[in-house]
N, C-alpha and C positions, 0 to 999 in steps of 0.2 A: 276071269279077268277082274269081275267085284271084288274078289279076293286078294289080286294080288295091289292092288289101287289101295286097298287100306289097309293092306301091311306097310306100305308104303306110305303110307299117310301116319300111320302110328310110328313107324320110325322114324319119321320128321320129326312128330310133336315128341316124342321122346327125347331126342338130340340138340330140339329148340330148348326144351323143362330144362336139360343136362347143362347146356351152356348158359342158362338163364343163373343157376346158382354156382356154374365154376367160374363163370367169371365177374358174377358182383363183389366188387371187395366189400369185407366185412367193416362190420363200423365199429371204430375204436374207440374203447369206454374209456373217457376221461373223467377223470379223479378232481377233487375242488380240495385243496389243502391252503391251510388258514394259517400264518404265523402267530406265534404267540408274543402279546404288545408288551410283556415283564418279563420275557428271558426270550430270547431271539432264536433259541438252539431250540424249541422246542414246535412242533408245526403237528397240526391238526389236521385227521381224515374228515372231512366235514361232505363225501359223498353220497352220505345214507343220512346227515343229521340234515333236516328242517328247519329253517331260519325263522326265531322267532322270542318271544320277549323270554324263553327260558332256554335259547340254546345261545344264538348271538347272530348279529345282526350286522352287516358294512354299511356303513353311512358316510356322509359327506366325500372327500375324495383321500385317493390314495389306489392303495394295490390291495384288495381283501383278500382275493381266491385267486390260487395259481393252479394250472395244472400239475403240476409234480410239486414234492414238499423240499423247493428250490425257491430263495430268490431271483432267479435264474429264469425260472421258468414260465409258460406263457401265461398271460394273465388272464382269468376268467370272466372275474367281476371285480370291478372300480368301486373303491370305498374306502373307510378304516374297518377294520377288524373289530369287532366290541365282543367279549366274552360274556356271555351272563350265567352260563351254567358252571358248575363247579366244575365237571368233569365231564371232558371230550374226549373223543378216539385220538391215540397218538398215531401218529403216522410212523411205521417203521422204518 
C-alpha cells in the first residue's frame, strides 16, 4: 500500500514539475535600438551596449530607445539620443 501512495505521489509531483514549465509563457527578449540624430536611416543595437560617457547617453525628452529598429515602434526609454562613441552596433 506504501508503495503504491508514492508512486502516486511522484506522479503527481511529476505532472505538477510538467505543467509548471509547459505552461509558463516564455519571456520575450526585447531589444533597445537607438536612431541615429545625423541620418535617420540608420538605427542602432544598443542591447548589449552600456550607457555611458563613451557609448551614449538619452537625456532631456523625446524617444531614445524603441523596441525594434522602427519609428513605429514601442518606446522604451524617454530622452534624446546622444552618441559619443564612434562606432555602434548597426541594427540589421
Amino acid at each position: 500500500m506504501r508503495r503504491k501512495q508514492f508512486s502516486i505521489s511522484l506522479l503527481v509531483l511529476g505532472l505538477v514539475a510538467f505543467a509548471t514549465f509547459a505552461f509558463t509563457p516564455a519571456k520575450v527578449q526585447t531589444g533597445m535600438f537607438a536612431q541615429d540624430p545625423q541620418n535617420p536611416s540608420i538605427w542602432y543595437d544598443l542591447t548589449e551596449v552600456e550607457p555611458g560617457d563613451d557609448t551614449y547617453r538619452c537625456i532631456n525628452t523625446g524617444n531614445c530607445l524603441r523596441s525594434e529598429p522602427n519609428s513605429e515602434a514601442q518606446v522604451i526609454q524617454v530622452g534624446t539620443f546622444v552618441k559619443y562613441a564612434e562606432e555602434l552596433p548597426i541594427a540589421d
